[in-house]
N, C-alpha and C positions, 0 to 999 in steps of 0.2 A: 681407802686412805683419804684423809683430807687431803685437798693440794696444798693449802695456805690456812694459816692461823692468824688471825689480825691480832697483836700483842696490844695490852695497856699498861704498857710498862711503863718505869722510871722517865723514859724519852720521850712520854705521849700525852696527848693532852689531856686534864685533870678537870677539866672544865664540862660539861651539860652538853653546849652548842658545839664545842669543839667535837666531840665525843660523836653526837648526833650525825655530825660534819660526813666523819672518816667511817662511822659505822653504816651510812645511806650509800655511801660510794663502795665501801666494802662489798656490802648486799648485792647493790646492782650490778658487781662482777660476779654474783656469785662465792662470793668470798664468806663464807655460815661458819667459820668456828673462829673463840673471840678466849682468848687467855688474859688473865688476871692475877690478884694476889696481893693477901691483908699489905704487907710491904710499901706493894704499888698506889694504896689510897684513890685504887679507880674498881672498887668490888661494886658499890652501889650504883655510883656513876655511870659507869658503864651497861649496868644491868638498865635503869633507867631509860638510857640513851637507847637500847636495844629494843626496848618494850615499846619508843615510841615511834623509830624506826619500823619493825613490825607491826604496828596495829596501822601504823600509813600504808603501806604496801599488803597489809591480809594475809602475812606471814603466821603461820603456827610456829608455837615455840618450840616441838619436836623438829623443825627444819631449822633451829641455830645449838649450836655448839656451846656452850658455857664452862669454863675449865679455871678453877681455882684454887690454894694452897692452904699450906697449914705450916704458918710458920716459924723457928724456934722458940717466940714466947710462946704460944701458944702449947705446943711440945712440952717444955718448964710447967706450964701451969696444970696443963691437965685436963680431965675433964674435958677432952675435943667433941665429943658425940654431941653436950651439951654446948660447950661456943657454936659450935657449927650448926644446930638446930637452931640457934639464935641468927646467927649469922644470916641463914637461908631467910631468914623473918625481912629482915633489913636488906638484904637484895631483894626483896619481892620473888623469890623461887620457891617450887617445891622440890627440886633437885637441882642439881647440875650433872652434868655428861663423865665430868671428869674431876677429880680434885688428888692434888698431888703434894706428899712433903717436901718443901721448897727445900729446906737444908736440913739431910737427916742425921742431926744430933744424935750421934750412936748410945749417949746415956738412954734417950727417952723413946729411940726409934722401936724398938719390939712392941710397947706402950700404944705407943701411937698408930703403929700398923697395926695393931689389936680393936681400935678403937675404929680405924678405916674400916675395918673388914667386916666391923658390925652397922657403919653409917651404908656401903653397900649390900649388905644384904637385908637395911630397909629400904632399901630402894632409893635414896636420899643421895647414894654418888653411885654415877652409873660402872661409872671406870674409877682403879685406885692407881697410886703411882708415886714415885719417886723421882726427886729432881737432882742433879750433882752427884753419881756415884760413879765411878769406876770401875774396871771388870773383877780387880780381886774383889771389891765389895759387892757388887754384881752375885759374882761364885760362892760366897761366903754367906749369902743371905740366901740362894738357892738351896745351897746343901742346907739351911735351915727349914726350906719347904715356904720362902720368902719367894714366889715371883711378881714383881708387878705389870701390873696390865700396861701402865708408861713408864719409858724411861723419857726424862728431858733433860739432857744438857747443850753444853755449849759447846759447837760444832759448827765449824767450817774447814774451806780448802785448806786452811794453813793450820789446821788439827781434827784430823779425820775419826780418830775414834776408833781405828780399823774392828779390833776386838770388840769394844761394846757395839759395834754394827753387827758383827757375824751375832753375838750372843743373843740382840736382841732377834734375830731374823732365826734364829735355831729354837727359841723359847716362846715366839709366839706375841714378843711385845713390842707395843707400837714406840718408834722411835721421835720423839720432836726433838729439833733443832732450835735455840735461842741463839740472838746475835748470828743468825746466818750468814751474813755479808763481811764479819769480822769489822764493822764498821770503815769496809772498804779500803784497809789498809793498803796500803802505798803498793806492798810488794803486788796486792793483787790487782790492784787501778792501775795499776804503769804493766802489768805483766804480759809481754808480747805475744805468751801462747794462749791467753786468757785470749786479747785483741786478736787474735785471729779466728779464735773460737765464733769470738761474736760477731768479726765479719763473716763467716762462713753460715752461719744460723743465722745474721741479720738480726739480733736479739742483743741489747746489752751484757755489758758485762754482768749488771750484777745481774737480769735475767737469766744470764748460763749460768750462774752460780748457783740460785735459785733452782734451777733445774737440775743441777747436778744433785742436788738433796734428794730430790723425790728421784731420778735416777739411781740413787744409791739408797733408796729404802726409808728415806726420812722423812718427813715433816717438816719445812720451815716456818718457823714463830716471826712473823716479820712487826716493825714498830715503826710509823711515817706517821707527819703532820701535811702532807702533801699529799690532794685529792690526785696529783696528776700520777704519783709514786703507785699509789693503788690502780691506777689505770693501766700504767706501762705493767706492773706484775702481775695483771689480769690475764697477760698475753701469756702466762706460761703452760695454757693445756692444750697451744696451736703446735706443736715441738717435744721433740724427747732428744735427748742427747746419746748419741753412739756409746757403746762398751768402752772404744780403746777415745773417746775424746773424755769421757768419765774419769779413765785412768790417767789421762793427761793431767786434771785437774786434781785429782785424787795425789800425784805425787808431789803436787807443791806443798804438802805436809812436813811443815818442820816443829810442832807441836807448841806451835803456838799457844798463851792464853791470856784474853783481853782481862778476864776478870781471876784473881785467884779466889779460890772458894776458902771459907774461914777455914781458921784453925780448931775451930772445935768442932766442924765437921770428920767424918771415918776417912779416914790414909793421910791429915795435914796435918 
């Protein structure tokens, strides 16, 4: 399992040097898997910033991670094998590791996942996946003989997921985490058992929080403009977090969610 994901998402920088910036400090933690997505307007950029990144350092591009999406216009229009052949031209790739549908459009989802299953089996997406589902949709796409190799949604302490955890830990699929930190909401920054956690481990808060992910089988996607952000969550393969301090954390679940997902996404 990856520990960390460096996200280039909505919150991160859109810019070359910027990019360069947080991907050189990523590296030099050890930090090799980098998520993306047409949305995010950092596919190329990012890929760029990576390429120059690695050829400083004598990186092979089997030692980074590349993970991007397929998003509902895309799904509408059609034709994905072809965008995404194209696509991979203008990132400068011959694959990526992982590409995933950002929001699966239940009109064009079978479509689509048809069209994935043949860009991996040219070797073109090493990994396929789905972003934004739920466990009935989860169950529903199994009993079609649907599993994918990712699940990514949005998950933290304050919405654990409990089911789509076990599901993905019984099916074999790696779990990522977006918005890990729930952008630090109040309840979890002020939360006294959190603060104790992290005086007892010596680790930030949002460190044990971070750690409670991969503690509990997931992936964190994290997204910082702050070289010193990637430094402090470099520290998290010095620690593991206890069973019963996991479920400490685990029970401030009141099912929160920062972002609702569309309405024309499956169960809204």
């Amino acid at each position: 399992m990856k520990k960390l994901i460096f996200g280039s998402g909505l919150s991160s920088f859109k810019d070359f040097d910027g990019l360069v910036q947080m991907c050189r400090t990523a590296i030099n933690h050890n930090i090799m898997a980098f998520d993306t997505a047409p949305s995010y307007k950092t596919e190329e950029v990012l890929c760029a910033a990576l390429r120059n990144v690695t050829k400083e350092k004598g990186i092979d591009r089997k030692s980074i991670w590349v993970q991007t999406k397929i998003d509902p216009i895309q799904m509408y229009n059609g034709q994905v094998e072809k965008y995404f052949n194209d696509k991979l031209v203008s990132m400068q790739l011959d694959y990526v590791d992982a590409l995933l549908i950002h929001w699966p459009v239940l009109k064009y989802l079978h479509r689509t996942w048809t069209e994935l299953l043949e860009l991996k089996n040219h070797g073109i997406a090493n990994r396929i996946g789905i972003c934004n589902l739920r466990i009935e949709h989860l169950k529903e796409l199994k009993s079609m003989g649907i599993i994918p190799d990712i699940l990514q949604i949005e998950r933290h302490p304050l919405n654990t997921f409990a089911e789509e955890v076990a599901f993905c830990r019984e099916n074999g699929v790696e779990l990522q985490d977006y918005s890990p930190l729930c952008k630090m909401h109040p309840i979890l920054r002020d939360n006294k058992q959190l603060a104790t956690l992290s005086e007892k481990y010596g680790k930030s808060i949002g460190l044990i929080i971070l750690r409670w992910h991969i503690d509990t089988g997931a992936t964190p996607i994290f997204t910082s403009k702050k070289e010193s952000r990637v430094d402090e969550y470099a520290g998290i393969e010095d620690f593991e977090l206890s069973k019963s301090d996991c479920d400490i954390i685990s029970a401030l679940n009141i099912n929160h969610k920062l972002y609702l997902e569309s309405l024309i996404c499956p169960g809204f």
